[in-house]
C-alpha positions in Angstrom: 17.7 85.3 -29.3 19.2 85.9 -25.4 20.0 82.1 -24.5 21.6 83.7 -21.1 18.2 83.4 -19.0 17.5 79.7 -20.1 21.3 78.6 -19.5 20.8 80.1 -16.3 17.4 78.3 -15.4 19.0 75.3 -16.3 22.2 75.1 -14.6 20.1 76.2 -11.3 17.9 73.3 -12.4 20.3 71.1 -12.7 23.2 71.8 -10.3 21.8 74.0 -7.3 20.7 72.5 -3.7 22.6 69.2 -4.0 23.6 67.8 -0.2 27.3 66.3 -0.3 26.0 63.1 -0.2 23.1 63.1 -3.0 26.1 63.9 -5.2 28.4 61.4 -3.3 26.0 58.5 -3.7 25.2 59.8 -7.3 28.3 59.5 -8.4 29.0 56.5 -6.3 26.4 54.4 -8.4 27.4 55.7 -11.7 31.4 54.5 -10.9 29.3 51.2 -10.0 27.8 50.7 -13.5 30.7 51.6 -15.3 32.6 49.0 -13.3 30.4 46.3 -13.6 30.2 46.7 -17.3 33.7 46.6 -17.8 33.9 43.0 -15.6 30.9 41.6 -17.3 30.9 43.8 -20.8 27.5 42.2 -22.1 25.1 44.9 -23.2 26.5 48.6 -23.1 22.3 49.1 -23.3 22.2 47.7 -20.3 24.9 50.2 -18.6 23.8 53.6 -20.3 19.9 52.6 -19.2 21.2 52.1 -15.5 22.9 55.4 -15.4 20.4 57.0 -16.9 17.8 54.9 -14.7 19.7 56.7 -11.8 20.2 60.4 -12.5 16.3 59.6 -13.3 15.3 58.5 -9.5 17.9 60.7 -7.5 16.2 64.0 -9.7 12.8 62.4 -8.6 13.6 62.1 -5.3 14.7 66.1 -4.7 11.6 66.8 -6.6 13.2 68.1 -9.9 11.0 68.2 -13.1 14.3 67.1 -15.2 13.9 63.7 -14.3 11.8 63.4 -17.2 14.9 64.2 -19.5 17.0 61.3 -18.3 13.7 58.8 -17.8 13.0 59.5 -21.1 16.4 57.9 -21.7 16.0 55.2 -19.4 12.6 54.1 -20.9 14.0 53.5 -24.6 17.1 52.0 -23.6 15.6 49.4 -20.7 12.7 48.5 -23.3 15.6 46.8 -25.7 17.5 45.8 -22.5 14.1 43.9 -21.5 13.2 42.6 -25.0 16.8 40.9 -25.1 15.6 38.8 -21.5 12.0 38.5 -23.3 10.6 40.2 -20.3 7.2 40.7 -21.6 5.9 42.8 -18.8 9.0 44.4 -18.4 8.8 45.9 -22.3 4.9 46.6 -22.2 5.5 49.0 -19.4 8.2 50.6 -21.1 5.9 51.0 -24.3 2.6 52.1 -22.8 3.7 53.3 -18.9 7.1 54.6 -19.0 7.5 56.5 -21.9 4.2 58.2 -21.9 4.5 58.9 -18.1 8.0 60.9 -19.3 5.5 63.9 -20.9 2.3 63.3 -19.1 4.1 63.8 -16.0 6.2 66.9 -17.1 3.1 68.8 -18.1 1.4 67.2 -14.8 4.3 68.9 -12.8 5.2 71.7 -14.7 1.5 73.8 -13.1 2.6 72.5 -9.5 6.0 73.3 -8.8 7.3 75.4 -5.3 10.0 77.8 -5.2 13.0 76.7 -3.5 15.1 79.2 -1.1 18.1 79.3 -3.0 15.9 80.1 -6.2 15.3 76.4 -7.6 12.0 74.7 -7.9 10.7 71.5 -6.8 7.3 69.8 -7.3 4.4 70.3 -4.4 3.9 66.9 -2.6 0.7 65.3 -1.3 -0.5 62.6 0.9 -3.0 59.2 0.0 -6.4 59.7 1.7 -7.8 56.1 3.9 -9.7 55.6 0.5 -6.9 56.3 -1.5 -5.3 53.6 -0.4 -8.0 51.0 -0.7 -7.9 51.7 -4.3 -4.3 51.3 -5.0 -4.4 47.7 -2.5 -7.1 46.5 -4.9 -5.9 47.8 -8.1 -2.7 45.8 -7.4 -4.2 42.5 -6.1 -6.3 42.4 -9.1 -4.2 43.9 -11.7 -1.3 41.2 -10.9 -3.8 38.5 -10.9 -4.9 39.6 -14.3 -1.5 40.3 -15.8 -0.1 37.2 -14.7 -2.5 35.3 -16.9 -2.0 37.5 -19.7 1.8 36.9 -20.0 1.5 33.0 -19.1 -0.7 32.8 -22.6 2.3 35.3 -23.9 4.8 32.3 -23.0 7.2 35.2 -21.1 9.6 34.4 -18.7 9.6 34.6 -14.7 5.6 35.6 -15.4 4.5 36.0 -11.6 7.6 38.1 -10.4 7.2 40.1 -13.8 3.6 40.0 -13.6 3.8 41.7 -10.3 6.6 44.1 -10.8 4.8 45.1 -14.0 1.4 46.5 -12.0 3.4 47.8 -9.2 5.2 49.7 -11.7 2.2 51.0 -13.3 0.6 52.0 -9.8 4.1 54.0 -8.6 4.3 55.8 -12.0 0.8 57.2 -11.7 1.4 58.1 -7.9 4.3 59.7 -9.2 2.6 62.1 -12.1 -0.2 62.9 -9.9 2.9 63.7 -7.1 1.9 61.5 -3.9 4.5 60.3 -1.9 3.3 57.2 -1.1 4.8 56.4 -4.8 8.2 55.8 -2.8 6.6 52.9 -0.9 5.8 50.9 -4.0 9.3 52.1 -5.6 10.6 50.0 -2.6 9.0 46.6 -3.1 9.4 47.2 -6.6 13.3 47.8 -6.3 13.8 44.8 -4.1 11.2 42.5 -6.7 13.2 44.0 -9.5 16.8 43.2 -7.7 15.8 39.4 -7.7 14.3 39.5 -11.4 17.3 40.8 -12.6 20.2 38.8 -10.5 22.0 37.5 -13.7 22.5 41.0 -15.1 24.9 43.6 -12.5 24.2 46.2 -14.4 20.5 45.9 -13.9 20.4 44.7 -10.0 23.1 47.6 -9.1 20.8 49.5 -10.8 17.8 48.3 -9.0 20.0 48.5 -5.5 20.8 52.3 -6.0 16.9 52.6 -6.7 16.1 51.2 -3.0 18.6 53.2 -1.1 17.1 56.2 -3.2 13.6 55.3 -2.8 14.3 55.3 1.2 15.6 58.6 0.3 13.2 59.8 -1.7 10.3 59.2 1.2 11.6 60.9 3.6 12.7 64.4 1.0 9.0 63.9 -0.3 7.7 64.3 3.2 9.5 67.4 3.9 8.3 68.1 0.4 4.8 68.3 1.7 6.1 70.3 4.7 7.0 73.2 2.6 3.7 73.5 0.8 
């Protein structure tokens, strides 16, 4: 069997049209987790989901199907992360949003992808409708309300701010498979809920801060996404 065509598709997947600094701030947060693990060495769960959390978003963000690979990695690795702060919500996404979303969303993807200039692919981006976005307002004002009481009968911890991060999650993760771009305005808020959820653990908020300047990044490559379609 000829591995040479594969090996190829893969190192243009994973290597070609990268701007100096996507691999500067890449790298950049990466050197960040390593460091704060090695000043605060409590969960080495905690650093290996971060990394992995940002290859995930910064692959998302150029519109790269491979993000799935390294959420995949993320999900199983932040659901023990989250089950050691008994963040209910937090380990219920993991188990019924994030890790399904990981092969939903690479079949979703795989049927709408756009062929790059220099040879690589990346996925074809769309837009919310008015209506669309009435939806997702009132799926999130009444999801949260829901939730909320859920994991306040669940005894979890921080209940509202994981209560809310929880749907938000859920919301941005099907925006994502179904490839809008208003995903990156929900990964936002969440990334700034998320920084204050998880202050006590650096590995998780440097995390979470590299997932905000990415998600400003990932708004405005989405939208030239859409330009290119």
């Amino acid at each position: 069997m000829n591995l040479q065509p594969y090996l190829h598709q893969l190192k243009k997947e994973l290597f070609s049209d990268w701007k100096p600094f996507e691999v500067f701030w890449l790298f950049l947060f990466i050197a960040a987790q390593i460091v704060a693990f090695v000043l605060d060495p409590q969960s080495p769960l905690a650093m290996i989901s971060g990394i992995a959390g940002i290859i995930c978003v910064v692959f998302v963000s150029k519109g790269k199907i491979s993000n799935y690979l390294f959420g995949l990695i993320f999900a199983y690795t932040y659901f023990y992360v989250a089950w050691g702060e008994n963040f209910i919500g937090e380990m219920n996404t993991v188990l019924y949003v994030y890790i399904p979303a990981q092969f939903i969303g690479y079949f979703m993807w795989k049927t709408h992808m756009q062929q790059e200039k220099n040879g690589a692919e990346s996925v074809i981006a769309k837009s919310l409708t008015l209506q669309g976005w009435l939806i997702l307002a009132t799926t999130v004002i009444v999801g949260t309300l829901l939730f909320v009481q859920a994991l306040n009968a669940a005894g979890g911890s921080s209940t509202g701010l994981d209560g809310l991060t929880t749907v938000i999650t859920v919301s941005a993760q099907l925006l994502m498979i179904l490839r809008y771009r208003e995903q990156w305005l929900l990964w936002i808020l969440l990334n700034i809920l998320s920084i204050a959820l998880w202050a006590e653990t650096p590995a998780m908020y440097l995390m979470y801060s590299a997932y905000l300047l990415n998600s400003l990044y990932g708004y405005y490559n989405w939208t030239k996404l859409m330009k290119q379609k």
